[in-house]
N, C-alpha and C positions, 0 to 999 in steps of 0.2 A: 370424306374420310382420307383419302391422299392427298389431303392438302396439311391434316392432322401428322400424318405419316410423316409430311417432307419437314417439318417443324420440332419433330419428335429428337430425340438427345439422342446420338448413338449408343449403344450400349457397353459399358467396361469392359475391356479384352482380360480375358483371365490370369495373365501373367500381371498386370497394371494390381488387382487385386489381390494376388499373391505377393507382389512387392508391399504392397500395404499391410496387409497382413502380419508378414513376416518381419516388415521394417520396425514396425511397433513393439514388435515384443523383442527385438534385439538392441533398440532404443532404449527402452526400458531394464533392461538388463543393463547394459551399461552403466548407466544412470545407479542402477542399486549396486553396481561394484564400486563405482564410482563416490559415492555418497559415504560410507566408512571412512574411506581415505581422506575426504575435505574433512566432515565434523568426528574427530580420533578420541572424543572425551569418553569415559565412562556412562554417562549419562545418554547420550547421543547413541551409543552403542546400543545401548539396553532398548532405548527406542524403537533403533531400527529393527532389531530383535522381535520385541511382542508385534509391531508392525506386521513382521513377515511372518511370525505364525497365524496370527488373523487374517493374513492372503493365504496362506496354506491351507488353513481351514475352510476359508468362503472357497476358495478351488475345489476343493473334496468336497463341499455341501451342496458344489454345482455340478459335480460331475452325478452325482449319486440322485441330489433330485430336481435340477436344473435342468439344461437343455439337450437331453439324450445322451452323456458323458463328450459335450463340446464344449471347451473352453473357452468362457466369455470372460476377456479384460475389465469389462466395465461393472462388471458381477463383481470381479476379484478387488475392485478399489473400493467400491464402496463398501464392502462389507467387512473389507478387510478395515478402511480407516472406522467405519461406525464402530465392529467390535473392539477395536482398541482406544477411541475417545469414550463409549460404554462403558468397559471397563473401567479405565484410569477416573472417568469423573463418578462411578458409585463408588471408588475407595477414595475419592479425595473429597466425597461431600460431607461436610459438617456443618457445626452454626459460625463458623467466620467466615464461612464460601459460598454461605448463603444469608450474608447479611447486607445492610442496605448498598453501602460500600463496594462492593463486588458485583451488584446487579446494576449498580451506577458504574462500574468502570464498564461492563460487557455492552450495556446500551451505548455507551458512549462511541467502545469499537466497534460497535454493530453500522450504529449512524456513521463514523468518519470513515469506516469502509464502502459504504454504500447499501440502504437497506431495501432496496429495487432492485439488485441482483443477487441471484446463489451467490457468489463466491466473493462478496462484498464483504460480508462478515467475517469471511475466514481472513482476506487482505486488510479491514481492520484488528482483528485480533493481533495478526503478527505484527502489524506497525504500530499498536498501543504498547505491545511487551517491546518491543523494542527501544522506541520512542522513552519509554519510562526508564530504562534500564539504563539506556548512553545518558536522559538527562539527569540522571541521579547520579551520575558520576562526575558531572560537569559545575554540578550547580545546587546547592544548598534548598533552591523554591524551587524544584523541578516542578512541584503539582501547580505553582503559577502558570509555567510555559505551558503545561499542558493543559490545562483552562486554555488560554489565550488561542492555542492552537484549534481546540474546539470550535469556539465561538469564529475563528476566521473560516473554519468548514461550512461552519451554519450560512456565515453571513454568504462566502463567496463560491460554495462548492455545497448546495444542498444537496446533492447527488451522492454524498458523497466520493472517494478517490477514484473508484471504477465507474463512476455517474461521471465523473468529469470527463475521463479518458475515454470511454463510449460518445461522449458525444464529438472528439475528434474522430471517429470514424469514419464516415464520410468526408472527412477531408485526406483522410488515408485512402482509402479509393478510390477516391477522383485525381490524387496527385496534386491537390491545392495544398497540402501543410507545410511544404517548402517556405511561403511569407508568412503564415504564421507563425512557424519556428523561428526566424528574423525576429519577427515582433518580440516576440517571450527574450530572446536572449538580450534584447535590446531593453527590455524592460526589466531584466533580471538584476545589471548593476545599482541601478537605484533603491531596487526594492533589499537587496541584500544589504545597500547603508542604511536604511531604513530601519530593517531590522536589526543590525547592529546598531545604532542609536536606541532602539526600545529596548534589547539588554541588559546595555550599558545604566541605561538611566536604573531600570529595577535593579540592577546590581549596588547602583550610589545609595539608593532610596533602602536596601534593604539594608546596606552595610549603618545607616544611619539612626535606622528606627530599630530593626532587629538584634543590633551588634553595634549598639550605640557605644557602650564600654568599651569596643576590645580596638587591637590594630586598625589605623582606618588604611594599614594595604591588606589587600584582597586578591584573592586569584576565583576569577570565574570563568570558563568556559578554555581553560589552560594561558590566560591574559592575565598577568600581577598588573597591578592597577595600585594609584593611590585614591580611596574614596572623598577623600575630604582637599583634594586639589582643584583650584577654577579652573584649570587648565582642561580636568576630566568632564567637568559640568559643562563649558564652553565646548569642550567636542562633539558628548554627548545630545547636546542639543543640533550642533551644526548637522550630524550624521541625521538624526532625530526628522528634523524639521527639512533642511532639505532632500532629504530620500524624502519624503512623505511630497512633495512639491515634485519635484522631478517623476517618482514612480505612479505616481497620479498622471502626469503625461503622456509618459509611453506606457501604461494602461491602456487610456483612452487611442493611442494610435495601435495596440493590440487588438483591442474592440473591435475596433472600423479592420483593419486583417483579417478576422474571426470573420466577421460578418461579409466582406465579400469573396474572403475562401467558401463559406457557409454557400453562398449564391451560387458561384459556381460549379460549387457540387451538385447543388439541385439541378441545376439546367442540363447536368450533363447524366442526372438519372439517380442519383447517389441522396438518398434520402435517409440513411441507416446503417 
């Protein structure tokens, strides 16, 4: 039993808990004076609005028949955000928000968010609206890129975004992601010509088959371009082909980094 005892975790000094306590809800405050100021729309507004009477209400519904009239923050978020996604989605459900198309974009954000963690969904949802929103304004076949960008989730990140980044965890607490991070930004130029060669190329290819008729210059992704120049098809391919060669390399030297960062976070306990 005193061997239990001397192994035992001291216990939190009461001030350390009153800093916690009170740090959280003057964080949070901030945070919501703060929050008007960054998004000023009308719309943003109104948000933050029904937001905060659905924390006003879950507060009152907690003091009345929650925890003896003590106020629980984690009562107050979730019920605050349930009743206002509650709300907002029985006035916006009809037969377009619930037709095939819409149950196909949410899966889609569900999986590139991550569908093995809570809060996988929510980080795909906001980078699906996102993601569609900048490439509709960039690009004529936004629903190509976002295909493409699916399919490279599936192939290379079935974890989805918060699956990937959880599994750098332990390399964040052993102190190993330092050569990791080398590797990724070493791998990052190639892959970014790369990607700009596949672009490029759907931008010649669409200008040619979709908008066979009109101007062959083109502006995609804020680039005027001439579509029917060799000079663009000879770039296209160089950016193309060699990014796909080179980012294939420092891939493979990312790999072998990953994997003995990976090692030596096990050995030193870090498994998660």
């Amino acid at each position: 039993m005193s061997d239990l005892s001397n192994f035992a975790a001291p216990p939190r000094s009461v001030s350390s808990n009153k800093l916690r306590f009170f740090g959280s809800w003057i964080a949070s405050s901030i945070a919501l004076l703060a929050l008007p100021r960054i998004f000023s729309s009308g719309g943003s507004l109104t948000t933050f609005s029904l937001i905060g009477i659905s924390i006003i209400f879950s507060l009152s519904y907690n003091i009345l028949l929650g925890q003896t009239g003590m106020l629980s923050f984690g009562h107050a978020v979730y019920y605050g955000l349930g009743g206002f996604l509650a709300i907002h989605g029985m006035n916006l459900i009809a037969g377009s928000y619930l037709g095939a198309a819409q149950s196909l974009v949410v899966l889609m954000a569900t999986y590139i968010g991550g569908v093995g963690v809570f809060i996988g969904p929510i980080i795909g949802a906001i980078f699906v609206n996102y993601l569609s929103l900048a490439l509709s304004d960039l690009t004529t076949v936004w629903q190509l890129y976002f295909g493409l960008f699916f399919i490279a989730v599936v192939m290379f990140a079935p974890g989805g975004i918060v699956g990937l980044l959880m599994r750098h965890r332990p390399l964040v607490r052993a102190g190993t992601m330092v050569a990791v991070l080398r590797a990724y930004l070493l791998a990052l130029v190639p892959t970014s010509t790369m990607i700009a060669g596949v672009i490029l190329t759907i931008e010649i290819v669409v200008q040619h088959t979709v908008n066979a008729g009109e101007d062959p210059h083109t502006k995609a992704f804020g680039a005027h371009f001439n579509a029917a120049s060799p000079l663009i098809w000879l770039l296209a391919a160089t950016f193309l082909i060699g990014g796909f060669v080179a980012a294939r390399r420092t891939w493979r030297r990312a790999g072998k980094a990953w994997d003995e960062a990976f090692i030596a976070a096990r050995e030193r306990g870090f498994h998660a």
